[in-house]
C-alpha positions, 0 to 999 in steps of 0.5 A, a space after each residue: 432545511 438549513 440545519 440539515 444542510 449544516 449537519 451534513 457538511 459539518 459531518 462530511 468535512 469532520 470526517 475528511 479531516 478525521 481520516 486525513 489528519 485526525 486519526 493519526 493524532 489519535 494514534 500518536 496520542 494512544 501509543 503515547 498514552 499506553 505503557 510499554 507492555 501493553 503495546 505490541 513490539 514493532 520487531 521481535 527478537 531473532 530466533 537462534 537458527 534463521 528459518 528457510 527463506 523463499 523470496 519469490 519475485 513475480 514477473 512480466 517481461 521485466 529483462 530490464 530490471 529482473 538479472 539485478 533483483 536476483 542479484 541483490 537477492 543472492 547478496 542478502 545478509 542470510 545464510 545462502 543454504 537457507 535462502 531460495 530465491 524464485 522467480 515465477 515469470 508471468 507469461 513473458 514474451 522476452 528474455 526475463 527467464 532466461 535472465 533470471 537463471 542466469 544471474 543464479 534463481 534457484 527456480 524459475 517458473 515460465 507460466 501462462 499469464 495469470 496475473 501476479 497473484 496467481 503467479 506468486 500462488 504457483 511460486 508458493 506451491 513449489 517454494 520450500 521455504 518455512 517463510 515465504 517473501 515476495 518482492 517486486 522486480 524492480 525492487 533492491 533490498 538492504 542486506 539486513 533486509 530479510 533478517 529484519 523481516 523473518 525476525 518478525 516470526 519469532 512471535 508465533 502470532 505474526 503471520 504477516 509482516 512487511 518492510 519499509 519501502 523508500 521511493 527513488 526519485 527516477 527523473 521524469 517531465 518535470 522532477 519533483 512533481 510527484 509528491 508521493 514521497 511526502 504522503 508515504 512518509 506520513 503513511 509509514 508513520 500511521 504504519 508504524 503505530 497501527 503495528 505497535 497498537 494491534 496490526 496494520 490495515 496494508 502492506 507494500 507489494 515491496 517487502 513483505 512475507 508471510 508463513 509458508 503455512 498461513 498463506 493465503 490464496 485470494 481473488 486474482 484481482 484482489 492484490 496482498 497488499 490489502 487482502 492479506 493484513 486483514 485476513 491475517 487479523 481474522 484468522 486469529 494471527 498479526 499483520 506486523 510492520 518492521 521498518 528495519 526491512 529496507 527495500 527501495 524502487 524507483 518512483 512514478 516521475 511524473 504526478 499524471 503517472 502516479 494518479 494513473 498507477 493509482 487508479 489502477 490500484 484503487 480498481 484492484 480495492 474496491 472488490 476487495 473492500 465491498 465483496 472481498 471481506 474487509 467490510 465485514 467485522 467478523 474476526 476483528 478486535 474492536 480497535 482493529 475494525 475502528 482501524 479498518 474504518 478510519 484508514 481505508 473506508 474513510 480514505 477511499 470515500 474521500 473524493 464523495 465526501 469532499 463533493 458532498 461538502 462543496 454542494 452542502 456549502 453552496 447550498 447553505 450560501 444560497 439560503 443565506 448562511 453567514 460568514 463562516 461558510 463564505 471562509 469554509 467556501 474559500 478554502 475549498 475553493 483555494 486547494 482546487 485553484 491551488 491544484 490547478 496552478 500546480 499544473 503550470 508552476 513548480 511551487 512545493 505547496 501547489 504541487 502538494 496541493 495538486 497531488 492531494 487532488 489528483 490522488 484523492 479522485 483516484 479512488 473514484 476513478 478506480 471506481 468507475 472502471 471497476 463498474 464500468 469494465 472490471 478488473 483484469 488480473 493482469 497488470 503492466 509497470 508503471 512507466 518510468 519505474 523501471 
């Protein structure tokens, strides 16, 4: 019983500390450890003629934010006869359309609400564009941004890419305890090296673009920013990241509100990991499904494997285990007091250890609101993000 016990926490924790820190020290050291050659370019060089752009901004009642975003669009570094921006309006209620045609859209769709993949679908099917780009309305793009992203395609073997988005601090109850900007830091990063060695497991609903012609029409509650890098993968085509696609949106002030857009976001996940493909190896490189496995199984399984450790440990003391697993014990319980502490002081480490917790509940939070209720298709703003 013992030694059984020992295995599963040893396996649980090994595998919480594989897929949080592990995996990335393994991707530094492959990318380290290959020539040049053998790896993937993270930009490829600019075709002589820029190809036609659709930018498409999907949107639901977003007057506040919408007349700014298509002027950022029309103020892009890319020649303006070869740039359509198009806003496709999610069952709006106020002035977005309006607002839109105003501040110059080349085309406005005022649609049913669908939710904003469907609404982004319609887009697709008017849009004339060679390259389909899709950002959201709250979202400003550097000048260079789109000729960064197109550049990607001059490798006819991408037919995904997406840019680096940064999150503004936007205020809030208390500045500063949201802590998603040193997470995202650490995920452009492993980002970055998935795209130099084989492709990226996720995207950012920010900046990002694909072939008009590889377009892929998914599930309305499966979002692009997971579906649409692994069946790039799967079709035999590259999911790239460019980081000189610069683009920033406000961030989710408080740490309450970023669990919650998490949350929402993981409801959106779990079909897409257990009906939606993901799971299934077929069409996908070795190393890409090791990807798959490391970065997104691993991830999301987190919260069970942080409980099964905590039971494994408790059990193993009950039976009389040594020392070890009196330290093991502690540390866990230190990041849970930790957590709670974050709640009520400012401290940077308490608040790291705070958003480690809340955000790794969120995939089982997610999870049981898709059992429990399922998906809708549509979607509100996170508060304070616009």
């Amino acid at each position: 019983m013992r030694n059984a016990l020992e295995v599963v926490f040893w396996v649980s924790a090994g595998l919480i500390v594989w897929t949080q820190a592990g995996y990335g020290a393994a991707l530094a050291a492959i990318d380290r450890a290959l020539p040049e050659r053998a790896r993937h370019p993270s930009d490829a060089a600019a075709r002589e003629e820029l190809p036609h752009l659709s930018l498409i901004v999907a949107a639901h009642d977003e007057e506040r934010v919408i007349a700014a975003r298509v002027r950022n669009a029309q103020a892009l570094d890319y020649p303006p006869e070869r740039l359509e921006v198009i806003v496709a309006c999610d069952g709006c209620s106020d002035g977005t359309a309006a607002l839109a045609r105003t501040a110059g859209a080349h085309l406005v769709l005022e649609l049913p609400r669908a939710g904003k993949i469907r609404a982004q679908d319609a887009a697709v099917e008017r849009a004339r564009g060679e390259i389909v780009a899709f950002s959201d309305a709250n979202s400003l793009w550097e000048a260079g941004a789109a000729r960064a992203l197109v550049a990607a395609f001059a490798d006819r073997r991408v037919g995904y890419a997406c840019g680096q988005v940064t999150f503004v601090q936007s205020g809030g109850e208390r500045r500063g305890s949201n802590q998603e900007g040193v997470y995202w830091r650490y995920e452009l990063a492993l980002r970055e090296r998935e795209s130099r060695l084989s492709s990226i497991t996720a995207g950012n609903g920010a900046i990002y673009a694909t072939r008009r012609d590889a377009y892929i029409v998914v599930d309305p509650i499966m979002g692009h920013d997971l579906s649409l890098p692994f069946n790039m993968v799967k079709r035999g085509l590259r999911a790239v990241y460019v980081p000189g696609a610069r683009a920033s949106e406000k961030m989710v002030p408080s740490l309450a509100g970023e669990f919650a857009r998490k949350r929402r976001m993981m409801s959106h996940t779990w079909p897409i990991l257990l009906r939606g493909g993901m799971l299934s190896p077929r069409g996908y490189p070795p190393g890409y499904a090791l990807m798959i496995v490391s970065h997104r199984l691993l991830r999301y399984l987190t919260p069970a494997l942080h409980a099964v450790a905590l039971a494994a440990n408790l059990a193993l003391l009950a039976l009389g285990a040594g020392p070890l697993y009196i330290v093991t014990l502690a540390l866990q319980l230190g990041l849970l007091a930790g957590a709670a502490l974050g709640g009520v002081l400012s401290a940077r480490p308490l608040q790291i250890a705070r958003y480690y917790v809340l955000t790794t509940a969120s995939p089982a939070a997610g999870l049981w609101d898709w059992l429990r209720h399922g998906t809708p298709a549509v979607w509100e703003a996170a508060e304070g993000t616009r």
